[in-house]
C-alpha positions in Angstrom: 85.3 165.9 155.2 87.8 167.7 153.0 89.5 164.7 151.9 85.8 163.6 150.4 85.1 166.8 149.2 88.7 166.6 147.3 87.9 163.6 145.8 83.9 164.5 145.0 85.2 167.9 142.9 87.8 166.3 141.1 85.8 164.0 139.1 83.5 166.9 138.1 86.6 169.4 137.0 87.7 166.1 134.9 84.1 166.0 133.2 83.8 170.0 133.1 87.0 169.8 131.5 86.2 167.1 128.8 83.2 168.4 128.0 84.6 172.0 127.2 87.2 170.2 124.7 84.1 168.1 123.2 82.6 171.7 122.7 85.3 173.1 121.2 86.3 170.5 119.1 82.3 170.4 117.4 82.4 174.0 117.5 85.6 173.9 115.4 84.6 171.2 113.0 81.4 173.0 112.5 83.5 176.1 111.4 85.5 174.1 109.0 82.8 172.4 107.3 80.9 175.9 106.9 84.0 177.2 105.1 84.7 174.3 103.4 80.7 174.8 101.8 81.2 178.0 101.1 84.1 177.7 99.3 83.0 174.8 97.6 82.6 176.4 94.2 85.9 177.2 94.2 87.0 173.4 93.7 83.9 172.2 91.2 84.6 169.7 88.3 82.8 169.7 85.3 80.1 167.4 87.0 79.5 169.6 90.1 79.0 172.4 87.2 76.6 170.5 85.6 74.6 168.7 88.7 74.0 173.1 89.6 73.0 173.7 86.1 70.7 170.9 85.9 68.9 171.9 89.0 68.6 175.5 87.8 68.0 174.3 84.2 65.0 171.6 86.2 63.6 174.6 88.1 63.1 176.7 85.4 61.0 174.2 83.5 59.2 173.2 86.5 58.0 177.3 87.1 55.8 176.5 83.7 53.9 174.4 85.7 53.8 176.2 88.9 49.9 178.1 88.7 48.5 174.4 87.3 50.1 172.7 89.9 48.5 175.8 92.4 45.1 175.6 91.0 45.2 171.5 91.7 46.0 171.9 95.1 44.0 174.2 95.8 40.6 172.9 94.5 41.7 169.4 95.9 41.7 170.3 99.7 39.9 168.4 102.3 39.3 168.0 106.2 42.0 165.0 105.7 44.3 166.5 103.4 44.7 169.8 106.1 45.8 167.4 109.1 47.9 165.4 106.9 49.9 168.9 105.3 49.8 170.4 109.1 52.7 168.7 109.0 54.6 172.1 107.9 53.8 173.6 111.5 55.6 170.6 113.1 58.5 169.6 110.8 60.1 173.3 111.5 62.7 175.3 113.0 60.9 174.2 116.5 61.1 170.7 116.0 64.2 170.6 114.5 66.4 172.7 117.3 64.6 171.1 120.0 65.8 167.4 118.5 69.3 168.8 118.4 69.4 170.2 121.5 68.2 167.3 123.0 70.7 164.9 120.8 73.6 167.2 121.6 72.7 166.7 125.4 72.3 163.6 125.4 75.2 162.8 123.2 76.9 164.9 126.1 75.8 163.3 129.2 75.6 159.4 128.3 79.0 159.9 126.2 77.9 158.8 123.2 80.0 160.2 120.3 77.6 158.8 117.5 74.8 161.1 118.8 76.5 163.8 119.4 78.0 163.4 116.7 74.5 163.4 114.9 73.7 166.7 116.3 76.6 168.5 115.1 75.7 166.9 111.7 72.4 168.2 111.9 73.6 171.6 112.8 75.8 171.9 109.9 73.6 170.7 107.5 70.1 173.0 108.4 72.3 176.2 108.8 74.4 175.6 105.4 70.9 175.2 104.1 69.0 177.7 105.5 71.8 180.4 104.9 71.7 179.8 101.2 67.4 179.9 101.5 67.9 182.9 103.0 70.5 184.8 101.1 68.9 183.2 97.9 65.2 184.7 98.9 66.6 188.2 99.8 68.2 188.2 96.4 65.4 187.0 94.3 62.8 188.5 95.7 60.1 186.4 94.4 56.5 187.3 94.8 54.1 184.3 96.9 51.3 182.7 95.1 49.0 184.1 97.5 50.1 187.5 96.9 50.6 187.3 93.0 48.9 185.7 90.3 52.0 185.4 88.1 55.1 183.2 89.1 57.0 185.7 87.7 56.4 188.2 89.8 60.0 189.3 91.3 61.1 192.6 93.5 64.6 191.8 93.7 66.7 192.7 97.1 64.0 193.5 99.9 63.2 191.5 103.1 59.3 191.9 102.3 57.7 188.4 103.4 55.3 189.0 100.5 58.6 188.9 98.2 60.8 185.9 99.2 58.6 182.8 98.2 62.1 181.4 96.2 62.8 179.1 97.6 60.8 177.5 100.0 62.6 177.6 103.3 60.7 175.0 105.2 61.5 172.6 102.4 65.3 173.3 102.4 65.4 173.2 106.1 63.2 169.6 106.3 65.7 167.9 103.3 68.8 168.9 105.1 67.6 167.2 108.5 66.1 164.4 106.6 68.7 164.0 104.6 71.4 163.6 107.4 68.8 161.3 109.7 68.5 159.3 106.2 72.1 158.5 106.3 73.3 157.4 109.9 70.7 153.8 109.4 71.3 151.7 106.4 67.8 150.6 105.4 65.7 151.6 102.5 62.4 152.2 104.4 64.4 154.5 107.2 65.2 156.4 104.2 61.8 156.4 102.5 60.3 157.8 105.7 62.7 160.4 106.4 62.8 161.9 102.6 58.7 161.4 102.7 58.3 163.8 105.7 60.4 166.2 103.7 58.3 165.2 100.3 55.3 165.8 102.6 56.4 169.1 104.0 57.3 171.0 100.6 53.8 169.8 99.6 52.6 171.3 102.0 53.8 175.1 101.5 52.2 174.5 98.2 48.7 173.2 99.3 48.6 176.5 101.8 49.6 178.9 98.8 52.6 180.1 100.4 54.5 178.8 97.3 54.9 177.7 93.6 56.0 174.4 93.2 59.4 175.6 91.5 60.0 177.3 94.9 59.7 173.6 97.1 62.0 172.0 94.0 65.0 174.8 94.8 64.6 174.4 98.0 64.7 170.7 97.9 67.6 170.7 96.3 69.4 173.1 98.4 69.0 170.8 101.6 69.5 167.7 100.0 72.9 168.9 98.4 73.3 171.0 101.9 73.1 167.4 103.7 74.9 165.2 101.2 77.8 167.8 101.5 77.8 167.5 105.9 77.5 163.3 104.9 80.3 163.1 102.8 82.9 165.8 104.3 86.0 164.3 105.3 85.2 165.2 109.2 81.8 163.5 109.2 82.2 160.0 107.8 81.1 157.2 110.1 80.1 153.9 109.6 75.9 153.3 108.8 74.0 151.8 111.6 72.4 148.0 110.0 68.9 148.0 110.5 66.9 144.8 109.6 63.7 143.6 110.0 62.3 139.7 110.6 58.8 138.6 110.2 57.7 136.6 113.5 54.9 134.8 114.3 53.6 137.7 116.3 54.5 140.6 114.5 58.3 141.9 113.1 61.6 141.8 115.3 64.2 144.9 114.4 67.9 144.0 114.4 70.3 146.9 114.7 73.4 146.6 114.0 76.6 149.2 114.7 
């Protein structure tokens, strides 16, 4: 009974002890992408500087739009339109660290490195993004739509949820997931989908009045960039997945190819 019991344990302290490397290696490249973002600036060319100025420069002539762009969304609401831009109480912070969680687990259990991989990615990118959202928000300290009737309302510096509308947080947080998922399958309408849910989600925030359109543009940005940064870091580079599709006689065969 011993000598099973030997042989049964030892297996698991192998796995236990795989595992805790696997952890601390994603736990260490998540650290060095982090710094790697926030020190970013640091290491701009002249086209970084001018890819940030454009989408300040873009922003700020989109905010003289902002309470026309309110007053059509809000006079154009129906029973359709509200399930359709519901989607913003879905595509969230639940749904988003549940899908993680679960990757990350299942990358875990079934050994596979890609999703795993994935999950780690998606980790990087929605907290690179959300800690600039946030940071940026505290520090603007823009008043909401629904609170204001100017977009340039601002009380810079205060945590007031009436006060942080710039920039939209759900939008940032939905481009960088989108924007990694977009990535692992080379196909154009994988992509479509995954920026359209995002599209759909910063639409949203402005069809509920909880902010200007100029507010879902930053925000946009500020995941996409967040998630493009996670794609392309040095760490993180794997080859797309092929994804294909074949009209048959009875409907469309998918060929995926790693």
């Amino acid at each position: 009974m011993k000598f099973f019991l030997f042989f049964f344990i030892l297996p698991l302290h192998f796995t236990f002890a795989q595992t805790d490397s696997l952890l601390i290696d994603d736990f260490n490249n998540f650290l060095n992408v982090s710094a790697d973002f926030y020190t970013s600036p640091l290491r701009f060319d002249s086209g970084d500087w001018i890819k940030l100025s454009s989408v300040i420069g873009i922003t700020a002539i989109a905010s003289l739009a902002d309470k026309e762009i309110r007053t059509f969304s809000q006079q154009n609401q129906s029973k359709f339109a509200e399930d359709v831009f519901n989607i913003d109480n879905y595509y969230y912070v639940e749904f988003v660290g549940a899908s993680i969680i679960a990757f990350y687990g299942y990358g875990l259990i079934s050994e596979n490195n890609r999703i795993r991989k994935l999950a780690v990615k998606l980790t990087e990118a929605t907290f690179l993004a959300t800690s600039i959202t946030v940071i940026t928000k505290t520090i603007v300290g823009r008043g909401r739509p629904y609170q204001q009737e100017s977009q340039y309302s601002f009380n810079p510096f205060t945590f007031d949820n009436d006060y942080n509308a710039f920039p939209s947080g759900h939008s940032s947080l939905a481009f960088a997931y989108s924007t990694v998922m977009a990535n692992e399958v080379d196909n154009v309408f994988w992509k479509i989908g995954w920026y359209s849910l995002a599209g759909l989600v910063g639409y949203a925030r402005i069809y509920h009045n909880q902010h200007w359109f100029s507010d879902v543009l930053m925000g946009a940005a500020i995941g996409y960039f967040s998630g493009e940064f996670v794609n392309n870091h040095n760490s993180n580079e794997n080859k797309q997945i092929q994804l294909n599709l074949f009209p048959m006689p009875n409907g469309i065969a998918v060929q995926l190819r790693f």
